[in-house]
HTML snippet that shows the backbone in 3Dmol.js (N, CA, C, O; Angstrom):
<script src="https://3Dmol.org/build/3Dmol-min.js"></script>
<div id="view" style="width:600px;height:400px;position:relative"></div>
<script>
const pdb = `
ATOM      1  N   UNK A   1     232.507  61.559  48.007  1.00  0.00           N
ATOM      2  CA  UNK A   1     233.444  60.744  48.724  1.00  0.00           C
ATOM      3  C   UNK A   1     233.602  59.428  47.982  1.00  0.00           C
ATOM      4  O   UNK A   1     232.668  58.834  47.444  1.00  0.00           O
ATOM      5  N   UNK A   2     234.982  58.988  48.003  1.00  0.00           N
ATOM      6  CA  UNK A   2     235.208  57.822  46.882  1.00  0.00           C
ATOM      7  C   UNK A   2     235.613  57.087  48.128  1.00  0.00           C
ATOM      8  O   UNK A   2     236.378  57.489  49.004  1.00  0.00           O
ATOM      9  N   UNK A   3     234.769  55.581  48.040  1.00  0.00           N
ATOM     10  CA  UNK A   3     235.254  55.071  49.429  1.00  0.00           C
ATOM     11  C   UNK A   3     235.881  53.444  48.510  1.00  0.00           C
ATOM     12  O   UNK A   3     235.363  52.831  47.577  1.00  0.00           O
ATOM     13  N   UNK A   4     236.905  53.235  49.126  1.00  0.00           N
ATOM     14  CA  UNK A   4     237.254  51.656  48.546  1.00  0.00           C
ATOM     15  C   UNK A   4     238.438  50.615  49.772  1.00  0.00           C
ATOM     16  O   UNK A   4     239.369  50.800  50.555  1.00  0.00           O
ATOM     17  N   UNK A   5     237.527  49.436  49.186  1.00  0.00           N
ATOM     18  CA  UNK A   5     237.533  48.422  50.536  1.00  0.00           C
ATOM     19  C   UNK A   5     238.974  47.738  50.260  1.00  0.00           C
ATOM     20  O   UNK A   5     239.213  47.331  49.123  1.00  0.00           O
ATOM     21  N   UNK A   6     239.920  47.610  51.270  1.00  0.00           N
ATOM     22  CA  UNK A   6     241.514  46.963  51.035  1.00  0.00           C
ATOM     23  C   UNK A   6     241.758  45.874  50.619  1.00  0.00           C
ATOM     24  O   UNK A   6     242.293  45.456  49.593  1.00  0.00           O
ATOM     25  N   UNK A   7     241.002  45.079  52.148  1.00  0.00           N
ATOM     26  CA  UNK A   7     240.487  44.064  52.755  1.00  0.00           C
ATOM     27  C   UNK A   7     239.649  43.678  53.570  1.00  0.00           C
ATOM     28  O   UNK A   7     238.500  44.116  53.514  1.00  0.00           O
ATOM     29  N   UNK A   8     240.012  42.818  54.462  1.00  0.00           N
ATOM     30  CA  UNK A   8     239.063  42.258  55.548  1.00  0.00           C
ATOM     31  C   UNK A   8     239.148  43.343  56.814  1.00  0.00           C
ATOM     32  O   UNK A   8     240.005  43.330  57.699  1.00  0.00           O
ATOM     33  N   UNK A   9     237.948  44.367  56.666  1.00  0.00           N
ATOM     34  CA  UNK A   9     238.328  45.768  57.864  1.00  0.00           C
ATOM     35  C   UNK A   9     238.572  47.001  57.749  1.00  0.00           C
ATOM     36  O   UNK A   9     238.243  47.918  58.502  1.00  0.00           O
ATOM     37  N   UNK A  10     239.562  47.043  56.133  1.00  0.00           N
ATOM     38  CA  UNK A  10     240.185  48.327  55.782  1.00  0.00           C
ATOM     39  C   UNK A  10     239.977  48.663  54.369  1.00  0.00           C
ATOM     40  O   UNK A  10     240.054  48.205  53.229  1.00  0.00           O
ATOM     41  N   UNK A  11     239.647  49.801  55.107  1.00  0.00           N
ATOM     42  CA  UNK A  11     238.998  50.670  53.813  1.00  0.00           C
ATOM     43  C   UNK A  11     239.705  52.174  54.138  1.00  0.00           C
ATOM     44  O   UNK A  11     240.121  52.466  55.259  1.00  0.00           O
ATOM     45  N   UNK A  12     239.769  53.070  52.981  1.00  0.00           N
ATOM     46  CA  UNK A  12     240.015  54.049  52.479  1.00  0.00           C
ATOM     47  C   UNK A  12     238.930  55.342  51.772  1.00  0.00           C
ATOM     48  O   UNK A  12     238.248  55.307  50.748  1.00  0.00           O
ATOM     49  N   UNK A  13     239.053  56.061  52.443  1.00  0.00           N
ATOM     50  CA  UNK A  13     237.758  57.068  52.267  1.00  0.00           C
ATOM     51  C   UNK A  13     238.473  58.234  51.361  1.00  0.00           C
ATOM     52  O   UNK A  13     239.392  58.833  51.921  1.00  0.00           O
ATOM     53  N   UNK A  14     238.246  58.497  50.431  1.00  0.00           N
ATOM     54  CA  UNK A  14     238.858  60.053  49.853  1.00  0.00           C
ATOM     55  C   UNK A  14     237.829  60.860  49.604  1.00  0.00           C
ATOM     56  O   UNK A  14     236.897  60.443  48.917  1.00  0.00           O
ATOM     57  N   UNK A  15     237.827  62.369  50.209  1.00  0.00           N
ATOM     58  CA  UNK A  15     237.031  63.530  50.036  1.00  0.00           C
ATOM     59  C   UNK A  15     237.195  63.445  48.784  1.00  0.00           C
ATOM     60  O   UNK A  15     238.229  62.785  48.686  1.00  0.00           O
ATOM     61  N   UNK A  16     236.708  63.778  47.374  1.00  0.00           N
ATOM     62  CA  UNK A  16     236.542  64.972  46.291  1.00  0.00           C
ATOM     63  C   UNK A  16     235.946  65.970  46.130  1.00  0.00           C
ATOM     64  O   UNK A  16     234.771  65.903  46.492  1.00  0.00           O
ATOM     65  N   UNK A  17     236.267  66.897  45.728  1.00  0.00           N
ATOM     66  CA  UNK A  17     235.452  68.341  45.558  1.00  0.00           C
ATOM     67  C   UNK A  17     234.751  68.361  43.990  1.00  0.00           C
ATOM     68  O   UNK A  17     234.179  69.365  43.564  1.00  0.00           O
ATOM     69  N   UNK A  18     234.877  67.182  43.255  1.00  0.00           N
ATOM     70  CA  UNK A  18     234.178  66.832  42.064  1.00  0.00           C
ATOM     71  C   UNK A  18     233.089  67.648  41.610  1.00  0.00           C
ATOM     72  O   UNK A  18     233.038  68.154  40.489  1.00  0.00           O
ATOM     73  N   UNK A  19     232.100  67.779  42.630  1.00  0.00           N
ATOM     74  CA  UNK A  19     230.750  67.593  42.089  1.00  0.00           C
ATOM     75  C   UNK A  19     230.458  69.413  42.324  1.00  0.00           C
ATOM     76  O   UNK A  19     230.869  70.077  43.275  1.00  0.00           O
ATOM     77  N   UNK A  20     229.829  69.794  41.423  1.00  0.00           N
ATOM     78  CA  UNK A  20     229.233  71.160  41.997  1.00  0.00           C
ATOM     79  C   UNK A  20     228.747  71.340  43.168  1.00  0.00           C
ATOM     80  O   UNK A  20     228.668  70.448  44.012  1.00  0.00           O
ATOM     81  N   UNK A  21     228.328  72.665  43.346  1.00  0.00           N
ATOM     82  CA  UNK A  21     227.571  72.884  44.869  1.00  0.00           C
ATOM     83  C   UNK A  21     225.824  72.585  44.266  1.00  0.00           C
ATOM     84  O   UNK A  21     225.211  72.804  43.220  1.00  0.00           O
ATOM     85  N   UNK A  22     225.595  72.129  45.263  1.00  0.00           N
ATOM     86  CA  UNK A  22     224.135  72.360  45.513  1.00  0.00           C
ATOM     87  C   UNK A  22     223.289  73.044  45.876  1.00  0.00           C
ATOM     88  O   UNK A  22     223.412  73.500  47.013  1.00  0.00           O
ATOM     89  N   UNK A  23     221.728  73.514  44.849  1.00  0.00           N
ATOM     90  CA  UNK A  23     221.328  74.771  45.140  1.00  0.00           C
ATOM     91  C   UNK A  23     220.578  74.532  46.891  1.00  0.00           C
ATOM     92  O   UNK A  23     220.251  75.563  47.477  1.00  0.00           O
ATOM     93  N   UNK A  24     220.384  73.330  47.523  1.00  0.00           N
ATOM     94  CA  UNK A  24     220.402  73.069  48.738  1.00  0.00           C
ATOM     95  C   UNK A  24     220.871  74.031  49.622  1.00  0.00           C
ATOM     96  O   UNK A  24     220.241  74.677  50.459  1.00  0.00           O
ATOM     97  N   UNK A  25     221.854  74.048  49.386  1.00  0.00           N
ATOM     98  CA  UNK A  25     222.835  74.940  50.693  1.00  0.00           C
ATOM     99  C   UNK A  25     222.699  76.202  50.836  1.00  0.00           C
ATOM    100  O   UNK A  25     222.851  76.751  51.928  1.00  0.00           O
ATOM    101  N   UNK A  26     222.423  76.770  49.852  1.00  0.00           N
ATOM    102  CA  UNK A  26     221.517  77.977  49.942  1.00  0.00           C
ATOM    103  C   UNK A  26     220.096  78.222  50.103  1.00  0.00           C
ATOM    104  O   UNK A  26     219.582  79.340  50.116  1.00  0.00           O
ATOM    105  N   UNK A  27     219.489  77.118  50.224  1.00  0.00           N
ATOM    106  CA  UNK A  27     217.617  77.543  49.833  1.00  0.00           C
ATOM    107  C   UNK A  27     217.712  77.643  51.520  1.00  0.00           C
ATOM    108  O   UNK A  27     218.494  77.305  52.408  1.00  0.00           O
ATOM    109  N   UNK A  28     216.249  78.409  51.369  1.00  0.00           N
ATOM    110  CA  UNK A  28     215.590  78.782  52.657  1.00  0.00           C
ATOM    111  C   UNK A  28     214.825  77.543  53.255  1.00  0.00           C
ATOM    112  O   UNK A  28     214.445  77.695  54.416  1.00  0.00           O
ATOM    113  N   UNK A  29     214.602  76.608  52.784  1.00  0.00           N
ATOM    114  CA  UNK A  29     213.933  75.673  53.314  1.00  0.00           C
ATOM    115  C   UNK A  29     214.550  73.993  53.095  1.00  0.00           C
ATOM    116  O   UNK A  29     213.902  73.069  52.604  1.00  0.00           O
ATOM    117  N   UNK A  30     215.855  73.929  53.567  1.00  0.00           N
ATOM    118  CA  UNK A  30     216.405  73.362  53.697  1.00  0.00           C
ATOM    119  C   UNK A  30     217.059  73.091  55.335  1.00  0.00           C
ATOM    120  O   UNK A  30     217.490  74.040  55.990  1.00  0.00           O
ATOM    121  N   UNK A  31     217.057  71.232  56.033  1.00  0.00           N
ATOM    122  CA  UNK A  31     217.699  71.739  57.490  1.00  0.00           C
ATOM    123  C   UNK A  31     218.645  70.666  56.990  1.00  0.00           C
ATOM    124  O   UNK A  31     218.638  70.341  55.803  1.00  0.00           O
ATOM    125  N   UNK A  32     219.660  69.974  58.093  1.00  0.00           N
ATOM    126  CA  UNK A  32     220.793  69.462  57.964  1.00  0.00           C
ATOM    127  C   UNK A  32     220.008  68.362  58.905  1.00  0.00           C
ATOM    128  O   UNK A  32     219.390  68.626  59.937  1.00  0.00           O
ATOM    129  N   UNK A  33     220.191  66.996  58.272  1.00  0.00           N
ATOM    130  CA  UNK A  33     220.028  66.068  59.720  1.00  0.00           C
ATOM    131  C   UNK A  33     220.753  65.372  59.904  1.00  0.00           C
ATOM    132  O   UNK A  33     221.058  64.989  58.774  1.00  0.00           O
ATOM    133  N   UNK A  34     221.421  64.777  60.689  1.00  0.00           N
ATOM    134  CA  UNK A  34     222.417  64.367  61.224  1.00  0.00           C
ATOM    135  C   UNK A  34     222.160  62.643  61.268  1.00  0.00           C
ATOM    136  O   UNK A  34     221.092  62.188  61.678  1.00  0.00           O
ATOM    137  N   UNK A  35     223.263  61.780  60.800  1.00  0.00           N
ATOM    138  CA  UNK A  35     222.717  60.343  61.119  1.00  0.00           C
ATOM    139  C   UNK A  35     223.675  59.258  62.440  1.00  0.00           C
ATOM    140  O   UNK A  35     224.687  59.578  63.063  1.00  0.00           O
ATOM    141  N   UNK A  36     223.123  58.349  62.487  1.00  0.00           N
ATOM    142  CA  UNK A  36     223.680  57.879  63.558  1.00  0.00           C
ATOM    143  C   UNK A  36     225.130  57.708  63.210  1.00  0.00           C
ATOM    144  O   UNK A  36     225.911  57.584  64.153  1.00  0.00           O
ATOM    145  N   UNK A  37     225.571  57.686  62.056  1.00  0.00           N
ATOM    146  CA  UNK A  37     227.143  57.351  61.792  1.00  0.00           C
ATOM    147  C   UNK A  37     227.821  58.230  61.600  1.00  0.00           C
ATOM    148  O   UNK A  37     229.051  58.278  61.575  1.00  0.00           O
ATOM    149  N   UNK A  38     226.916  59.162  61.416  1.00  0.00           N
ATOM    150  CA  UNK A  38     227.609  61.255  61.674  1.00  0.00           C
ATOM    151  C   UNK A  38     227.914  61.646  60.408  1.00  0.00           C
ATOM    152  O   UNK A  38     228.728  62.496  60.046  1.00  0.00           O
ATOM    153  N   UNK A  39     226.877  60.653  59.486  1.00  0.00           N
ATOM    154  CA  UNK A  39     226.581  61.204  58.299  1.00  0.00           C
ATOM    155  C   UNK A  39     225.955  62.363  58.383  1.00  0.00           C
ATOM    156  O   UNK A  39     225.543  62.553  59.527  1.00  0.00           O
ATOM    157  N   UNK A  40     225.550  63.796  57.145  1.00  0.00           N
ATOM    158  CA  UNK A  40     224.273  64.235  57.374  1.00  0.00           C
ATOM    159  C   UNK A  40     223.881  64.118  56.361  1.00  0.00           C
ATOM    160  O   UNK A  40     224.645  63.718  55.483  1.00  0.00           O
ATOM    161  N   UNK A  41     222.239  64.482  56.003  1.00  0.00           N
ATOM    162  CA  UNK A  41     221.579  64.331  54.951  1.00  0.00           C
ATOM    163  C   UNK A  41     221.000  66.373  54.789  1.00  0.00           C
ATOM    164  O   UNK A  41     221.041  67.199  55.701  1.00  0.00           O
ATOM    165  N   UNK A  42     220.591  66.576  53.520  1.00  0.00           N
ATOM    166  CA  UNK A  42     219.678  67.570  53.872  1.00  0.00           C
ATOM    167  C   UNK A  42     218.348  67.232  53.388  1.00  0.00           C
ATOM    168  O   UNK A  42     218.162  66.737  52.276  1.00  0.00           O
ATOM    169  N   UNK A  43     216.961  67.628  54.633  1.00  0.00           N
ATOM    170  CA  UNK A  43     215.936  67.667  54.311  1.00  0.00           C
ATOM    171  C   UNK A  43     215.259  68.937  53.417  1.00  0.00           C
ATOM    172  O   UNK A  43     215.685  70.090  53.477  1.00  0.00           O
ATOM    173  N   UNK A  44     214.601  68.686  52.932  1.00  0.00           N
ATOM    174  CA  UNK A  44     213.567  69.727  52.172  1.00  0.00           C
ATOM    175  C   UNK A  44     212.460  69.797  52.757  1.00  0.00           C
ATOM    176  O   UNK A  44     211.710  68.863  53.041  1.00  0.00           O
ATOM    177  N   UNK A  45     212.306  71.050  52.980  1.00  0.00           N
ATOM    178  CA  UNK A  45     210.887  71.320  53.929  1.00  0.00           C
ATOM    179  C   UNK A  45     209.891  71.772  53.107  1.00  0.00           C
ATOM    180  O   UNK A  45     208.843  72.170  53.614  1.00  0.00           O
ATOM    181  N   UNK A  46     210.098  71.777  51.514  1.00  0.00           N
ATOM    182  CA  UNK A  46     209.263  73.180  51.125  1.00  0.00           C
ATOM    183  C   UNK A  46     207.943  71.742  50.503  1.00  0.00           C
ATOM    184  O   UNK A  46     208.265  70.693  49.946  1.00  0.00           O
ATOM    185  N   UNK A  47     206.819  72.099  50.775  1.00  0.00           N
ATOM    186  CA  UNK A  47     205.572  71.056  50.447  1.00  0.00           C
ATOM    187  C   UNK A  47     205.311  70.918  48.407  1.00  0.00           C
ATOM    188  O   UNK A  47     204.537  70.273  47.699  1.00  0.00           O
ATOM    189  N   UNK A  48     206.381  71.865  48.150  1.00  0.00           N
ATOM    190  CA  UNK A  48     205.967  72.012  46.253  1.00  0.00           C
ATOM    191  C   UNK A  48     206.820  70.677  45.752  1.00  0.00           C
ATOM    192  O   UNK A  48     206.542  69.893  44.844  1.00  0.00           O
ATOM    193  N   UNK A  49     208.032  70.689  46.719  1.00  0.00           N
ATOM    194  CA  UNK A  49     209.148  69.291  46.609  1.00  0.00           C
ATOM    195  C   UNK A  49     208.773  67.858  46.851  1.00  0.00           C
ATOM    196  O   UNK A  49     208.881  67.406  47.991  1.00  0.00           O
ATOM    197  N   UNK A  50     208.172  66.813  45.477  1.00  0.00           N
ATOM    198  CA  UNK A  50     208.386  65.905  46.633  1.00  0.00           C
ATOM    199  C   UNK A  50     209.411  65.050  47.185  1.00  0.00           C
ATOM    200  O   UNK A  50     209.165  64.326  48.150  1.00  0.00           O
ATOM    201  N   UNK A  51     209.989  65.071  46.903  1.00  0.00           N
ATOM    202  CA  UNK A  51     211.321  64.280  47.370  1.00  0.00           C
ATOM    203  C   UNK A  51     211.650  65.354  48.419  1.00  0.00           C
ATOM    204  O   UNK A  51     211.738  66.575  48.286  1.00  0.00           O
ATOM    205  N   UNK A  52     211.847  64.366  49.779  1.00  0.00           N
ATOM    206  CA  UNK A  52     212.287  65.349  51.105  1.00  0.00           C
ATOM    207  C   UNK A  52     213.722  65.252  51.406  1.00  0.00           C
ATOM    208  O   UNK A  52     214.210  66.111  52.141  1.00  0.00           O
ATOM    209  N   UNK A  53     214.618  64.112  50.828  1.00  0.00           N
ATOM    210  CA  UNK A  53     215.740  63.825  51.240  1.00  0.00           C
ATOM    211  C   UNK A  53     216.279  63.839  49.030  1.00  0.00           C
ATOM    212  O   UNK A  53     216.332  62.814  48.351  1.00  0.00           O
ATOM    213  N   UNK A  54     216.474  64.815  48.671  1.00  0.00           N
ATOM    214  CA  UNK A  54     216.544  64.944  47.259  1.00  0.00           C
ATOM    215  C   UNK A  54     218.143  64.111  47.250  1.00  0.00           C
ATOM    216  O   UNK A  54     218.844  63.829  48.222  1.00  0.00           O
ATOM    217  N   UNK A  55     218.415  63.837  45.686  1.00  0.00           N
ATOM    218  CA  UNK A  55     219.709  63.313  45.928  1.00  0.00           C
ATOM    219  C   UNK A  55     220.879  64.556  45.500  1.00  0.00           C
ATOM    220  O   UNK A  55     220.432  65.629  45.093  1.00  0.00           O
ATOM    221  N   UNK A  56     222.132  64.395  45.592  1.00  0.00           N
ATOM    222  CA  UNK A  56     222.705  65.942  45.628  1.00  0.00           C
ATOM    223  C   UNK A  56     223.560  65.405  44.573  1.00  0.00           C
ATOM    224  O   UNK A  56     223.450  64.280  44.086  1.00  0.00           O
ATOM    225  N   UNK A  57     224.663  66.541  44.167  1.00  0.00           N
ATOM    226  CA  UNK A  57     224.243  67.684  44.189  1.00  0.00           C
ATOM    227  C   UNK A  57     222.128  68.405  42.949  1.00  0.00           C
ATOM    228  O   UNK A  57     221.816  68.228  41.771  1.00  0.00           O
ATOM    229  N   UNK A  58     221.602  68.903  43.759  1.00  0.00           N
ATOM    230  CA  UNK A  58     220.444  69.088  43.138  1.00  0.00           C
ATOM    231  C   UNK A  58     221.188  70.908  42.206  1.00  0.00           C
ATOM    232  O   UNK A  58     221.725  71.911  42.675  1.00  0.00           O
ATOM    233  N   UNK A  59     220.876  70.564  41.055  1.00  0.00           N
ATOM    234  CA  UNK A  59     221.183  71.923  40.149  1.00  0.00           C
ATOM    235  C   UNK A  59     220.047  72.781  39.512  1.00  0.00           C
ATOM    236  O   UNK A  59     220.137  73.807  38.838  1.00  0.00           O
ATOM    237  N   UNK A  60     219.023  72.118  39.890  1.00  0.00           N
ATOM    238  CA  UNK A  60     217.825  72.706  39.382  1.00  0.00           C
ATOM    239  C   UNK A  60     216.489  72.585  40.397  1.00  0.00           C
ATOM    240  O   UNK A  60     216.211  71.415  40.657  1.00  0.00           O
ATOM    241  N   UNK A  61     215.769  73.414  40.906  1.00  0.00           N
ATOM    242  CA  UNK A  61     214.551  73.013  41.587  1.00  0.00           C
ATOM    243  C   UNK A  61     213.742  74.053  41.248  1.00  0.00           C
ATOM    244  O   UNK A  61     214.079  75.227  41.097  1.00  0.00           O
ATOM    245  N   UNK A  62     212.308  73.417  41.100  1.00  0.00           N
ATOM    246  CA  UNK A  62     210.896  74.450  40.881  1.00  0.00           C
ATOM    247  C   UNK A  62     210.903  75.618  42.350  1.00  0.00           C
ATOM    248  O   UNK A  62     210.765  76.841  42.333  1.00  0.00           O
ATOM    249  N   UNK A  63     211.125  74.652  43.590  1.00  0.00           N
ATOM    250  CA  UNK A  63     210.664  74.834  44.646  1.00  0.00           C
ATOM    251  C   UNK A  63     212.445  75.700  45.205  1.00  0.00           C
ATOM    252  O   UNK A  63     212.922  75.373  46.292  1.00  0.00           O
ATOM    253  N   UNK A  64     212.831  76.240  44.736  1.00  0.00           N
ATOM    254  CA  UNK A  64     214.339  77.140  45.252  1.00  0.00           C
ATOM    255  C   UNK A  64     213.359  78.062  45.552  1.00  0.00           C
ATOM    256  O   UNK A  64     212.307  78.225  44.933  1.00  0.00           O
ATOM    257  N   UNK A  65     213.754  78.678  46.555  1.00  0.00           N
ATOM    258  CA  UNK A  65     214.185  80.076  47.446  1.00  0.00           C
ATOM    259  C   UNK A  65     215.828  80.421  47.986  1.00  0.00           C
ATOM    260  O   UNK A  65     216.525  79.570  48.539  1.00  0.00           O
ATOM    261  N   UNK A  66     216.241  81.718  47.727  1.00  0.00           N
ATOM    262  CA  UNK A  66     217.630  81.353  48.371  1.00  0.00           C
ATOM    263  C   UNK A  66     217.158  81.909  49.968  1.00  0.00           C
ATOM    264  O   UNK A  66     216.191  82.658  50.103  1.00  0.00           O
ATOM    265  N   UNK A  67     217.755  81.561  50.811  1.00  0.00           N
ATOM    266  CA  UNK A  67     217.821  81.869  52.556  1.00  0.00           C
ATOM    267  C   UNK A  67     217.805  83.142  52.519  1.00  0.00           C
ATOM    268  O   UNK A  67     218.597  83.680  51.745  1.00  0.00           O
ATOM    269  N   UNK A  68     216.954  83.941  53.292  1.00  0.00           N
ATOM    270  CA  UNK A  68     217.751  85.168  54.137  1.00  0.00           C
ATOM    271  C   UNK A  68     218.308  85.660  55.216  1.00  0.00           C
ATOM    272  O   UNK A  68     217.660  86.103  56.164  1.00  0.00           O
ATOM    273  N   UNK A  69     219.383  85.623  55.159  1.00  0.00           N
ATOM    274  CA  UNK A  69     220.359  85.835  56.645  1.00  0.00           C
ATOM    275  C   UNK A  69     219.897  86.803  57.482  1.00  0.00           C
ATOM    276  O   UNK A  69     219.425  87.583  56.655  1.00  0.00           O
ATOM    277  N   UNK A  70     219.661  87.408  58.784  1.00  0.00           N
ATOM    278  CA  UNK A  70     219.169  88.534  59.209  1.00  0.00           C
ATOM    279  C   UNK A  70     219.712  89.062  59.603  1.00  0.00           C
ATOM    280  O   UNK A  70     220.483  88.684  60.485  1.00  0.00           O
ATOM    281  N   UNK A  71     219.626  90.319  59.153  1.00  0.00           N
ATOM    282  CA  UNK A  71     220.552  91.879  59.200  1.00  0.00           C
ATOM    283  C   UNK A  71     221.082  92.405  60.686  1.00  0.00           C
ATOM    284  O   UNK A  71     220.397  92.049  61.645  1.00  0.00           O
ATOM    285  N   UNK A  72     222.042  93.077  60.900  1.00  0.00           N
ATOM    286  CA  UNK A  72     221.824  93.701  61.879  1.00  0.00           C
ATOM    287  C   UNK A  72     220.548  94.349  62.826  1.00  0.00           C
ATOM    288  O   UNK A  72     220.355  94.343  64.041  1.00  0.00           O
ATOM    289  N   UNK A  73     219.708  94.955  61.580  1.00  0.00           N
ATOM    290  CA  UNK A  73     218.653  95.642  62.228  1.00  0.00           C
ATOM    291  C   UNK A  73     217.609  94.633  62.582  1.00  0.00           C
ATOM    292  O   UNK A  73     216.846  94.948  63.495  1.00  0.00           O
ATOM    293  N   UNK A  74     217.430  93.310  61.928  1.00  0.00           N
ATOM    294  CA  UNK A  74     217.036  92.107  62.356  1.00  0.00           C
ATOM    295  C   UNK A  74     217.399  91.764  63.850  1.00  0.00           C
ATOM    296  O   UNK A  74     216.557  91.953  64.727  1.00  0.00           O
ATOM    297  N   UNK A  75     218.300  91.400  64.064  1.00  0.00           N
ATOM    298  CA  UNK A  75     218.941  91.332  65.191  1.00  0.00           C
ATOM    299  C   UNK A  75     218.175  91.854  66.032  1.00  0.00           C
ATOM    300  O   UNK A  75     217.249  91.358  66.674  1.00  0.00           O
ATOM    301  N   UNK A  76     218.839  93.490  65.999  1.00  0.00           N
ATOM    302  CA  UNK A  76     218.438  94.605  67.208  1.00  0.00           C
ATOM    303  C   UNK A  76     217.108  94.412  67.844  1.00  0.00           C
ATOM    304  O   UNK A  76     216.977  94.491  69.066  1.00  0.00           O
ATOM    305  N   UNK A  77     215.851  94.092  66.822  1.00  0.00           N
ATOM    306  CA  UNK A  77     214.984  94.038  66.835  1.00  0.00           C
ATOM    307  C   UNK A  77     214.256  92.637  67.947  1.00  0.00           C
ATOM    308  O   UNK A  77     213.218  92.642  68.608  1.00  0.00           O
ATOM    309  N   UNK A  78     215.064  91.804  67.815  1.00  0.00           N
ATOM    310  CA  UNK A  78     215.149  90.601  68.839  1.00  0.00           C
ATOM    311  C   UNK A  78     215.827  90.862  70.193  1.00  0.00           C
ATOM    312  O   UNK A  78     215.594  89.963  71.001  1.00  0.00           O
ATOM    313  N   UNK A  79     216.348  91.526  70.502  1.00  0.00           N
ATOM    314  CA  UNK A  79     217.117  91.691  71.165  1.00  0.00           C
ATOM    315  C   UNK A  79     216.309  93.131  72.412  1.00  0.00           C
ATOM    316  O   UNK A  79     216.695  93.508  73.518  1.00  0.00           O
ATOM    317  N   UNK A  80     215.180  93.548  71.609  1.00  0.00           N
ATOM    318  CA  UNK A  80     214.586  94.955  72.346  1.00  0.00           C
ATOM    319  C   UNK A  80     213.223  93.964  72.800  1.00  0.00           C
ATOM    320  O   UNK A  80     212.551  94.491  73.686  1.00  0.00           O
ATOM    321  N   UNK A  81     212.761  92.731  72.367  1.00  0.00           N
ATOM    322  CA  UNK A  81     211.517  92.575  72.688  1.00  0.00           C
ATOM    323  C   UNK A  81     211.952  91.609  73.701  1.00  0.00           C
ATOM    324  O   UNK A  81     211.122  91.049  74.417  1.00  0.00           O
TER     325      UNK A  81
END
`;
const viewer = $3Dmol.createViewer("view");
viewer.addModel(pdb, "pdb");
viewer.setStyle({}, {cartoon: {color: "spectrum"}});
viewer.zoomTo();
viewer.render();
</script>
């Protein structure tokens, strides 16, 4: 986000899609936190990382896992107990 100030009050925010994705958004141990200005940040949960709030986009990490989504039969399986 390219943000630039007018004047006294007004400012101008522009999205860019500039930057690559981050391997963040895929890892398994990643959550979203939310800030009081409705920013979010993402945390890193994994203990090999130390940086918990990494800066983005991150293109490389020791500590990647990608997520696993759960299957249908995942599901079912929640759903019988």
């Amino acid at each position: 986000m390219i943000s630039v100030a007018l004047g006294r009050k007004e400012q101008i925010r522009i999205v860019t899609d500039s930057s690559p994705a981050s391997l963040c958004l895929s890892c398994r141990f990643v959550r979203t936190v939310g800030g009081r200005r409705g920013q979010e940040y993402l945390l890193c949960r994994n203990d090999a990382v130390p940086e918990k709030y990494p800066r983005q986009p991150v293109l490389s990490c020791h500590g990647y896992e990608p997520s696993v989504s759960p299957g249908p039969a995942a599901e079912g399986h929640d759903r019988e107990a």
